[in-house]
N, C-alpha and C positions, 0 to 999 in steps of 0.2 A: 504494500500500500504506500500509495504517495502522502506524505502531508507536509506542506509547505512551511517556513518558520514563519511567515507572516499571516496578520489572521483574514485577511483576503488576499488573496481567494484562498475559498478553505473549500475543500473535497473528503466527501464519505463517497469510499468505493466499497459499496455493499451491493449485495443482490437484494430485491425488497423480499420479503416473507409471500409464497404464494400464497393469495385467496381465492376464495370462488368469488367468479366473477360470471354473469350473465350479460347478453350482447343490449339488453335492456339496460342496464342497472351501467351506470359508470365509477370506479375506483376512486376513492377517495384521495385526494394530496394529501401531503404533508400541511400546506397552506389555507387545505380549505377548514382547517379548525383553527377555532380560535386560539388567541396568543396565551402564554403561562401554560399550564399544565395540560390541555387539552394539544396543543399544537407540541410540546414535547416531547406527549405519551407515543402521540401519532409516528413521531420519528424515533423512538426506540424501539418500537415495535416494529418498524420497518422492516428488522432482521435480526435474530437468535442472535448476533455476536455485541448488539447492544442494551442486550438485559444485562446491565453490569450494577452489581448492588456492592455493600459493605457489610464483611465478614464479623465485620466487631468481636475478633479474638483476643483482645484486651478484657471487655467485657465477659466473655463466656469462660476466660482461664478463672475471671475473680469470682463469677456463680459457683465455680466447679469447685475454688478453695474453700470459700465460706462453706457448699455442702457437706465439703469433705471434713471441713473442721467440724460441722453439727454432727457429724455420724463419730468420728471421733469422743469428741465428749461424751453422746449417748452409750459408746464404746465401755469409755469407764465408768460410767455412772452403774452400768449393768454388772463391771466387772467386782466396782464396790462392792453393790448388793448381795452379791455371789459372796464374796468373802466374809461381808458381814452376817450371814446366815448362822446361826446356831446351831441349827438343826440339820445335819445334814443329809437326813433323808429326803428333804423339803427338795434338795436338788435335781434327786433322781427322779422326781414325778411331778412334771407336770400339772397335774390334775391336783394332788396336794399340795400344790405353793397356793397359799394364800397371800404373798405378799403383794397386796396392789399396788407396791410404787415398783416394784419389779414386770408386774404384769403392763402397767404404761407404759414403761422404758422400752420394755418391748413393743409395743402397737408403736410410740414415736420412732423406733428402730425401724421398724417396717414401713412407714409413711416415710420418713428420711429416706432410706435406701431406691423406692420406687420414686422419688423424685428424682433423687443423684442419680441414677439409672437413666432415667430418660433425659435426662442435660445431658448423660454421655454418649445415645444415642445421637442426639441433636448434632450435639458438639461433631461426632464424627461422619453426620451426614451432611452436613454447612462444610464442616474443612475441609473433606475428601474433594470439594468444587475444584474445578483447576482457576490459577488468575488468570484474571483482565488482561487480555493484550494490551500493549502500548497504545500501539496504532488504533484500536477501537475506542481507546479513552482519551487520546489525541482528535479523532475524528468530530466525537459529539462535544470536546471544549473547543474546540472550532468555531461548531456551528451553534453555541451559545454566545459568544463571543462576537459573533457578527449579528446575530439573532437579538440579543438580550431580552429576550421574553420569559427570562426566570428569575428570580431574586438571588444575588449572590447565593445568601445564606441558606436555602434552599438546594445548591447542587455543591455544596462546599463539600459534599462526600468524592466527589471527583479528586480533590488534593489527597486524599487516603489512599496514593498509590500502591503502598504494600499491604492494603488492607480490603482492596478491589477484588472481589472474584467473579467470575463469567456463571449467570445461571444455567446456560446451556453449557455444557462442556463439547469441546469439538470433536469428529470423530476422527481424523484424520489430521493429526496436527502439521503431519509431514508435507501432504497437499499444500496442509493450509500458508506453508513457507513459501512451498514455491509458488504458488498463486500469488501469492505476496510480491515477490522477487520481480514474478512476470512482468503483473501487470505495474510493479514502478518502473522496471526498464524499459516497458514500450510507450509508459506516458511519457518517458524522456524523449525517447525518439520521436516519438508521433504527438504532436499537440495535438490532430485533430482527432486523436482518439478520445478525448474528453466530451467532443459531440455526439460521437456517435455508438457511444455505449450509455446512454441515458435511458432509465425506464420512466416512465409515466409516474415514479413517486412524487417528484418535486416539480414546483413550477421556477424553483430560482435556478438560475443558469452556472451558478458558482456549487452548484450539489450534483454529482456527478456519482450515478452508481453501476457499475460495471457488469457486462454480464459474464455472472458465473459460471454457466456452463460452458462458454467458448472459450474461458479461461481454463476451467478445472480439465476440456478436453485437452489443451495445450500440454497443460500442466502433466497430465500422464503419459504425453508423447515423449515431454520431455525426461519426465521420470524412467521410461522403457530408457529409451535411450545412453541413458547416464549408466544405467544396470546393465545395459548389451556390452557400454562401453568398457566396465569394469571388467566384464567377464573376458571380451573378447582382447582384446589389446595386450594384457597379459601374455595371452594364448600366441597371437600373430608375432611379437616380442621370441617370446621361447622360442618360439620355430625358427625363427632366422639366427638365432646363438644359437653356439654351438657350445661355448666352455657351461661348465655344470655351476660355478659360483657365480656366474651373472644370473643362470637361472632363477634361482634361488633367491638374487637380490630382486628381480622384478617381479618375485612374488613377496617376499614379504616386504615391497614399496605397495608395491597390490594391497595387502590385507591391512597393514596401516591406514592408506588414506581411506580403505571402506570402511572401515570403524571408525575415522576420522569424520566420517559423512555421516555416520548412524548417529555419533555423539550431538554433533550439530545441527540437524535437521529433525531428530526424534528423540524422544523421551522414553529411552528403552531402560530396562534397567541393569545394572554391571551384568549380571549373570544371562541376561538378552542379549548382551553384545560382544558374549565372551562368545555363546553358542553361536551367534552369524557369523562372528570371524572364524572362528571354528570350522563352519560347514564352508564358507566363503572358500580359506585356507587350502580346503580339504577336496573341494572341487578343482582349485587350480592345478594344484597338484598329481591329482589324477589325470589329467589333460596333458600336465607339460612331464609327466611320467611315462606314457607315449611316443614320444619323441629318444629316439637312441642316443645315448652320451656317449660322451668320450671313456 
């Protein structure tokens, strides 16, 4: 994605969110709601990459202590009573403890525990969100910025950049790079690509939203590509050496920069990019094993 350092012209390259749409009925702008809230729901909802909210895991670390500190205290309070018992058949049953501040202590143990419980649900189903791209939280302070139809104080959760997460999570983060990639390299070259990738979301001329599909097709040509290239050139390399130690070095320059590309462009994890170098590795080698040495 392009975003320029000045705040015009300012571009969101999104694709709008499909609707149904009938050849009766015509599609709504961006502009034809009203200013403040109404006109800037319209343009988040444009597209899944600008539901961007705030995690507030500041707040939810200090719910979690304080509960954890009540389950605590309720802790020893139980374990007092325990000790202070006289009796100590009263422990073995249940049914015979009459002591009612032992019997609270328990029901608030149990109320405690089911609340702490679903804060940690919560907690790990809000943080597991992936963050806010840049570029998608550059895009919409853009077009506030030229806009001003919101109250500062009102989007000031925008400045919470490490605290920004995406509601939708993406499914293809790797696409979503080079999509990225593409489409800022060909707005460089081509200005009038800014015309003619426009859909019917906006009526201002400075809002430019790209289409995605002719992008995303790009995007995995160029992705095949990049993968034929890795495999094969290795291969074409080997065959024309003949010494066995060059071999070897133009494969493991090969498996390097492939993990070098997996690190950069995906979010795999160590043990994901030990296996693809692995198999990577393991196919070159097979191939350039083929080939008769010296």
């Amino acid at each position: 994605m392009f975003f320029p350092q000045r705040l015009r012209p300012y571009f969101v390259f999104r694709k709008p969110r499909k609707q149904r749409s009938t050849s009766k009925t015509k599609q709504s702008q961006v502009e034809d709601f009203r200013l403040g809230y109404p006109r800037f729901s319209a343009l988040i909802s444009a597209h899944n990459s600008f539901q961007i909210c705030r995690s507030f895991r500041q707040l939810r670390t200090r719910l979690l202590l304080i509960k954890q500190l009540k389950l605590s205290d309720l802790e020893e309070q139980l374990i007092k009573l325990d000790n202070e018992e006289q009796r100590g058949s009263i422990l073995a049953s249940n049914r015979q403890d009459n002591n009612l501040s032992r019997k609270q202590v328990i029901v608030d143990i149990d109320q405690a525990l089911a609340d702490y419980d679903q804060l940690i649900e919560r907690n790990h189903q809000i943080l597991a969100l992936d963050p806010a791209e840049d570029r998608d939280v550059s895009s919409i302070r853009n077009w506030l910025n030229a806009n001003g139809c919101m109250a500062r104080d009102e989007v000031k959760y925008l400045d919470h950049t490490s605290d920004l997460t995406s509601v939708v999570a993406s499914h293809d983060a790797t696409m979503l790079t080079f999509e990225a990639w593409l489409e800022r390299t060909l707005l460089r070259l081509w200005k009038g690509l800014r015309h003619r990738s426009m859909f019917d979301v906006s009526r201002d001329p400075t809002v430019h939203i790209s289409s995605n599909s002719a992008f995303r097709i790009a995007t995995r040509t160029l992705t095949g590509s990049v993968i034929v290239s890795l495999l094969l050139i290795p291969i074409f390399i080997c065959n024309t050496v003949q010494r066995t130690k060059v071999r070897l070095g133009v494969v493991a320059v090969a498996a390097i920069l492939f993990v070098a590309i997996l690190c950069g462009l995906t979010r795999a994890k160590p043990i994901e990019l030990f296996v693809a170098g692995a198999t990577y590795t393991t196919v070159l080698v097979v191939f350039v094993s083929g080939v008769t040495f010296d």
